[in-house]
C-alpha positions as CSV (number, residue, x, y, z in Angstrom):
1,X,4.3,-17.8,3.8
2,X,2.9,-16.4,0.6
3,X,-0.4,-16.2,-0.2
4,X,-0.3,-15.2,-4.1
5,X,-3.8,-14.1,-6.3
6,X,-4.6,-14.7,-9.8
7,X,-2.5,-17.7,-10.4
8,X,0.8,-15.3,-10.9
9,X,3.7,-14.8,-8.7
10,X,2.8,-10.7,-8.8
11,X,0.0,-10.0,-6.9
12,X,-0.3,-11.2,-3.2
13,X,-2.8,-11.0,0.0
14,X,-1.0,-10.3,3.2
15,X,-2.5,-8.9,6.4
16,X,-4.4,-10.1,9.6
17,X,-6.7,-11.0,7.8
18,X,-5.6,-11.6,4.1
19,X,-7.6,-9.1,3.0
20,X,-5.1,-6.3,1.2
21,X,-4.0,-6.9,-2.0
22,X,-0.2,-6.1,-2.8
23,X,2.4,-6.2,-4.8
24,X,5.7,-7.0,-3.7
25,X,8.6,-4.6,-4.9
26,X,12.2,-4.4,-4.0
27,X,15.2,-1.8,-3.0
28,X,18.9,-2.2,-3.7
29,X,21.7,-0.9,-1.1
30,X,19.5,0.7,1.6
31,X,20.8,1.5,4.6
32,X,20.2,-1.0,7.7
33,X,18.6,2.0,10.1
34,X,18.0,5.6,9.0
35,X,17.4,8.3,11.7
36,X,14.2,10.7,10.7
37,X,12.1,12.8,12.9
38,X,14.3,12.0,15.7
39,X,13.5,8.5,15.6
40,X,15.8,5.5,14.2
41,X,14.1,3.2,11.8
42,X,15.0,0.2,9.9
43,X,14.4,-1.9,7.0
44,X,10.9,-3.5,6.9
45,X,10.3,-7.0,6.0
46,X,9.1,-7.7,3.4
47,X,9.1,-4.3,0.9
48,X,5.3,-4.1,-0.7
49,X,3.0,-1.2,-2.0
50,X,-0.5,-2.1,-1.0
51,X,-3.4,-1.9,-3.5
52,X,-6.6,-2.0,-2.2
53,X,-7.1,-2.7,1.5
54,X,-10.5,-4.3,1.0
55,X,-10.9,-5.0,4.9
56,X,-10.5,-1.2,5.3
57,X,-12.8,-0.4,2.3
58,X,-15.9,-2.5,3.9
59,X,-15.2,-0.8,7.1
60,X,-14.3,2.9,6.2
61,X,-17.5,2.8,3.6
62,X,-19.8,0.9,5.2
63,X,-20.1,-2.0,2.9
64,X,-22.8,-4.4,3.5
65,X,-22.6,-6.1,0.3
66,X,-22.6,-9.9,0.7
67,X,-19.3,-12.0,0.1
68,X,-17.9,-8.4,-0.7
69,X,-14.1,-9.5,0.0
70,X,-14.5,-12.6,-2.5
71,X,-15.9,-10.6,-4.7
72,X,-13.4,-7.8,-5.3
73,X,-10.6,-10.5,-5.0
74,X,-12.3,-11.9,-8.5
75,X,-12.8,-8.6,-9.8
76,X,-9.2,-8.1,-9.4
77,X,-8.2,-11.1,-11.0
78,X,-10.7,-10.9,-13.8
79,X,-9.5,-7.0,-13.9
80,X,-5.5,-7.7,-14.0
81,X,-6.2,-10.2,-16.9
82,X,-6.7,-7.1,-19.4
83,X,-4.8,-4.6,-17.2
84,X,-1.7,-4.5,-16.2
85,X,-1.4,-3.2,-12.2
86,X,2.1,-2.6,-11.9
87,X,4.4,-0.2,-10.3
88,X,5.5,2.4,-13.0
89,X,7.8,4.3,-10.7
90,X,8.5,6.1,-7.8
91,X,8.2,10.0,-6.9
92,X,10.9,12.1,-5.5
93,X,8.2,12.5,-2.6
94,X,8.9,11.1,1.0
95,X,6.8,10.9,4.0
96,X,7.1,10.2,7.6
97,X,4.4,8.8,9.4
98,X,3.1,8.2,12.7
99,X,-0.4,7.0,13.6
100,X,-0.6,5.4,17.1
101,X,2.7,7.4,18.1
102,X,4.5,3.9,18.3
103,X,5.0,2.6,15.1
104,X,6.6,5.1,12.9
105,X,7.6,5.1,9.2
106,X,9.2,6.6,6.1
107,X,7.2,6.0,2.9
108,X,8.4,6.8,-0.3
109,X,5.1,7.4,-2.9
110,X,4.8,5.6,-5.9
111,X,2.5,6.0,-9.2
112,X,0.9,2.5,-10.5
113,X,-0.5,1.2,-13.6
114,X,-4.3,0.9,-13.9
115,X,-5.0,1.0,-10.6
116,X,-7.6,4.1,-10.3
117,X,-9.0,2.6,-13.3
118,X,-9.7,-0.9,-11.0
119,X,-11.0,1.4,-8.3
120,X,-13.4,3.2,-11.2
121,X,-14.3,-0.4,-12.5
122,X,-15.6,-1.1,-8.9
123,X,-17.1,1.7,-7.8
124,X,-19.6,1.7,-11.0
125,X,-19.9,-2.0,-10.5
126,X,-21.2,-1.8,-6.7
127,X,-22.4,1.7,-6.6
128,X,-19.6,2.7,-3.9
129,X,-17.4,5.7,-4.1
130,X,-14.4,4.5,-2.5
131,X,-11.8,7.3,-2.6
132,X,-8.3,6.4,-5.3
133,X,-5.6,4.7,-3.3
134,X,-2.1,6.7,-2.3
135,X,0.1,4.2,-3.2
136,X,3.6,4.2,-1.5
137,X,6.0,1.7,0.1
138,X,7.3,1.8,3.5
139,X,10.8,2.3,3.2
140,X,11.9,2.0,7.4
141,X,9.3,1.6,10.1
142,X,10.7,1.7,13.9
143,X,9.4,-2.0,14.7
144,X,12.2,-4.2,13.3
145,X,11.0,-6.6,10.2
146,X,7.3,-5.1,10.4
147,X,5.3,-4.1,7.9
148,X,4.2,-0.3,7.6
149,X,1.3,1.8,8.3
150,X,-2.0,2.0,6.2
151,X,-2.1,4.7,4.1
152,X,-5.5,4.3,1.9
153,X,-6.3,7.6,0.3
154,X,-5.5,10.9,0.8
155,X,-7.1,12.0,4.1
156,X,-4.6,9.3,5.5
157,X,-1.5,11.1,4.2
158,X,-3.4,14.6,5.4
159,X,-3.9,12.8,8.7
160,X,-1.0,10.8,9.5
161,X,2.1,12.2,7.7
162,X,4.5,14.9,6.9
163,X,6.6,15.5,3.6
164,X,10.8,15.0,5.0
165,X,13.7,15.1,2.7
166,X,14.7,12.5,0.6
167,X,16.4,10.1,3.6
168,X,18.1,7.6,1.3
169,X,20.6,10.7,-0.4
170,X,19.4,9.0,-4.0
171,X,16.8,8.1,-6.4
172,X,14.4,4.9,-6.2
């Protein structure tokens, strides 16, 4: 089921708790399963690059501010108004990742429109200093129709990933 922000089609909340905003992309002519790492992965379901992982932000920084989810979910909307947040293409740069050593994924980084702008916009707005999203979208993961691993900012990538050759043979 779709749960779809600021009255457009583009912009989505998925998660446990509906509480990462994303937008949904989409891949032509991948392979069912790809083998990386030694592992064999597959297709996820369904393809999105996730935007801001406000659940994660309150958590990782500490937030205490009131209604903090609501609010960043109208500063988004308000925000995207003026601003396009889209995806403006994706790098030549693949990752493999593996955070609890069961799920495991290939992630293929991505640049977007606006978005460290949003992040600027809300940092000065509630005197945070939440770190600029690494956007990418999980290409295969080794759970069957699941989505991906978080990957908020950089220390995740550090953390969690290695760079791997391009697994698809071609260009995004």
């Amino acid at each position: 089921m779709s749960n779809f922000i600021c009255g457009s089609k583009k912009h989505e909340l998925i998660g446990v708790d509906n509480d990462v905003i994303t937008i949904s992309v989409s891949f032509e002519n991948l392979q069912e399963e790809i083998r990386a790492h030694e592992e064999t992965l597959y297709l996820p379901s369904p393809f999105h690059v996730s935007l801001v992982y406000i659940g994660k932000i309150i958590q990782r920084y500490n937030v205490t501010i009131p209604d903090f989810r609501t609010k960043i979910l109208n500063d988004f909307c308000e925000f995207t108004k003026e601003n396009e947040v889209d995806i403006v293409g994706y790098r030549d740069e693949y990752r493999f990742c593996s955070r609890d050593g069961i799920k495991k994924t290939v992630v293929v980084m991505c640049e977007v429109s606006n978005l460290n702008r949003f992040f600027d916009f809300i940092n000065a707005k509630y005197g945070l200093n939440i770190r600029y999203p690494t956007t990418h979208a999980t290409l295969y993961n080794t759970l069957k129709g699941e989505p991906g691993i978080s990957l908020m900012d950089e220390d995740d990538i550090r953390k969690f990933t290695v760079l791997i050759p391009n697994p698809i043979g071609r260009s995004l």
